[in-house]
N, C-alpha and C positions, 0 to 999 in steps of 0.2 A: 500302900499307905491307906489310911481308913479316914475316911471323911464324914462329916456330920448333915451336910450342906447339899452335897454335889452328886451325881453319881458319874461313874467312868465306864465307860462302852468301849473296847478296842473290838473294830471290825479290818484286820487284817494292817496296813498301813491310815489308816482312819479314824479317828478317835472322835466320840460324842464324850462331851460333859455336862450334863442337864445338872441346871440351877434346881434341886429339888428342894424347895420350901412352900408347896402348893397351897398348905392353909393360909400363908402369909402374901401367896399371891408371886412368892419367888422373891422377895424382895432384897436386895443388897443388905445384911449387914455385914457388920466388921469382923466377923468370924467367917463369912461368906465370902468377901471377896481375899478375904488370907486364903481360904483353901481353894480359891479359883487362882490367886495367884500361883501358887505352890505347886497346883495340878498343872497349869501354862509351864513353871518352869521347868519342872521332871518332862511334861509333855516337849518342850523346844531342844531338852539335852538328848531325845530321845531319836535317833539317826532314821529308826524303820518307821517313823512314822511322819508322814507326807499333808496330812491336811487334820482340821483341827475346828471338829461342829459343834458349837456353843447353842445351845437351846436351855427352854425351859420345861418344868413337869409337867402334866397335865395339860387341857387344851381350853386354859383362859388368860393364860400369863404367859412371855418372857419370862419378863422381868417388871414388876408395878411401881417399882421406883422403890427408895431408898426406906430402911427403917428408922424415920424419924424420930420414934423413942429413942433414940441413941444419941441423937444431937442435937434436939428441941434446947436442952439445958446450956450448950457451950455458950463463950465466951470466942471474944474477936480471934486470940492465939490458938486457940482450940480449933477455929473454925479454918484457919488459915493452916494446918497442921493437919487436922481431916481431908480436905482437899488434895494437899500436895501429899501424903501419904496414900492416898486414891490413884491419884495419878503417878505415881514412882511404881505402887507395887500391882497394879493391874490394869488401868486404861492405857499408859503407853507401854507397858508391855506386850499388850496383844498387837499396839497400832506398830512396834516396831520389831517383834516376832518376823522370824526366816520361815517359822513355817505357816501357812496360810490360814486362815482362823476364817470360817463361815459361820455368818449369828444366823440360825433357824427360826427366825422370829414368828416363835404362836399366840397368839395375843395380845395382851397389852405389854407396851414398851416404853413406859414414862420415866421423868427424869434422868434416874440412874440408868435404868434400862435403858430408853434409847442410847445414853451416854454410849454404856457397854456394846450394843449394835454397832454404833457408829465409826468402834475405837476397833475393831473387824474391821478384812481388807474386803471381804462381797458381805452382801445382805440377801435373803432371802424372807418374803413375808407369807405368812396366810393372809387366804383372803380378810379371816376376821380381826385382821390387827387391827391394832388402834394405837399412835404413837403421840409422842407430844412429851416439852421438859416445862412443865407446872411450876417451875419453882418460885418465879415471881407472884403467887396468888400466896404465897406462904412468907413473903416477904423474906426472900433468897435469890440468888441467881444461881443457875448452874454450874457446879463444882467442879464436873469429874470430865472437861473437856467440851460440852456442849455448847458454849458461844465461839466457840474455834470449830469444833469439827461440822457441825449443821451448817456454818458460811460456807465452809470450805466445798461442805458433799451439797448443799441446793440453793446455795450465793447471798448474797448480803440481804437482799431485801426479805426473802423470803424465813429466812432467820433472825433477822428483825420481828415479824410478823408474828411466827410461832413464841419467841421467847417473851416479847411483851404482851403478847397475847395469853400466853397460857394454855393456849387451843390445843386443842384434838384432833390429829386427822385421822380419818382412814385409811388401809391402803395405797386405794387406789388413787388417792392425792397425793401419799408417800413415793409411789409408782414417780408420779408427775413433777415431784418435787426432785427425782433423781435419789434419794434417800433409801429405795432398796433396787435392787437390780432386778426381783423378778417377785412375781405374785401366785400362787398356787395353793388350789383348795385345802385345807387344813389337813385332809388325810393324806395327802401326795408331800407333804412339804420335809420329813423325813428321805425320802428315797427322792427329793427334788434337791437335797441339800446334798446327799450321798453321789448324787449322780451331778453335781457339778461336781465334787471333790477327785472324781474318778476323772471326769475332765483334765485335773489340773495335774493328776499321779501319771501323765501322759508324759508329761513333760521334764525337762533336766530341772530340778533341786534345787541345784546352784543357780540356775540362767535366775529362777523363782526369788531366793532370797536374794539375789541383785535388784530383779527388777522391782522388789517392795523396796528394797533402801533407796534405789533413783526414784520411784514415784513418789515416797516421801521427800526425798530432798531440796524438793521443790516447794512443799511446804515448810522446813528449815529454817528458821531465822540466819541468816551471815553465811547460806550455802547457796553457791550458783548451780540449781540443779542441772544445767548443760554441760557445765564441766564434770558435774560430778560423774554425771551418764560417761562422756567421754571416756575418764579413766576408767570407770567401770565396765564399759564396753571393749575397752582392749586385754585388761583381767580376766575375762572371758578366755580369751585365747589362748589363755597358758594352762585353762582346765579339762580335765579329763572327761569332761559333760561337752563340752566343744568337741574335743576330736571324737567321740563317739557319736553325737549327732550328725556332723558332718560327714563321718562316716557311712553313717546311715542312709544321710540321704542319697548320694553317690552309689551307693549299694544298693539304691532299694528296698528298705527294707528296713522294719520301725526299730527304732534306739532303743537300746537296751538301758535305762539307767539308774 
């Protein structure tokens, strides 16, 4: 499939998809995230491939946030229609994707960008990021998941702080905020993104796309995520990634799976 927006990398079980809109800074529009949706879902039906590294072009952007020319003009339905079409066809896609999605975050990551980061089950940042959801300085709030997922990844107050602030932080506050899981110089954050994903291609598949539905289902509106774990934890049993693990271990000797 040929894309306008994006480009696609398979390295073996691993797939990079860089946001390539570099003069625009990588910015989300509505043609962009159609073809990052479309590329997630060919990418999730896609059995050989095990993890899933979202970056952007060049080394000044992610992603700089949203292309406002697009929806400076709407109207209340319009805007309420943007959002929820955001969120159906690619933020909670990726947050509810079996297979693992890594944001390689190269520079800036505002609004929509961090949106996109957040809606990732790991973060990775360069040193020079700079993140932050601006949208109350534009006289908007966050759209595409940002007053849910920043409480959720660095807690109430400090997602207060950020959204009504409008602020900027750097990394290494992002670091502190919890908001990305690790920090590494710009040129390493490629093969720092790769070599977590090989981390994670260690591991049974299945056990993988369990444990993102139990870690989510805790944030679930009307799910008891203890139960849910429960059931899910005995579904394990009847799979063919259990008895080859435990095979394994018993045997000495690493799972094949």
């Amino acid at each position: 499939m040929d894309y306008e927006n994006i480009l696609i990398d398979t390295d073996g079980s691993i797939q990079t998809i860089t946001i390539n809109r570099p003069s625009k800074l990588n910015a989300l529009n509505k043609s962009t995230i159609e073809e990052l949706s479309k590329a997630l879902q060919v990418a999730e039906n896609n059995n050989e491939l095990r993890v899933i590294i979202l970056t952007g072009a060049g080394e000044k952007a992610f992603v700089a946030g949203a292309d406002i020319s697009e929806f400076a003009h709407f109207a209340v339905e319009e805007g309420k229609a943007l959002s929820k079409k955001g969120h159906h066809d690619l933020f909670n896609r990726i947050d509810h994707m079996k297979t693992p999605v890594i944001a390689a975050v190269n520079g800036f990551a505002l609004g929509g960008g961090l949106e996109l980061a957040m809606s990732a089950h790991i973060r990775i940042f360069s040193e020079n990021a700079r993140v932050g959801l601006p949208e109350t300085s534009l006289g908007v709030i966050p759209g595409y998941g940002g007053t849910q997922r920043l409480a959720q990844i660095a807690g109430k107050g400090r997602a207060m702080q950020m959204v009504l602030s409008a602020e900027m932080i750097d990394a290494a506050t992002a670091l502190n905020y919890g908001i990305t899981n690790k920090i590494v110089p710009l040129e390493e954050l490629t093969e720092a993104a790769k070599k977590m994903a090989k981390k994670i291609i260690k591991n049974s598949p299945v056990a993988i796309a369990t444990a993102i539905q139990c870690i989510n289902a805790n944030y679930t509106s009307g799910v008891d995520g203890l139960a849910f774990e429960i059931n899910a934890f005995g579904e394990c049993f009847g799979t063919a990634d259990f008895k080859e693990g435990t095979r394994a271990f018993l045997e000495k000797r690493k799972a094949d799976f």
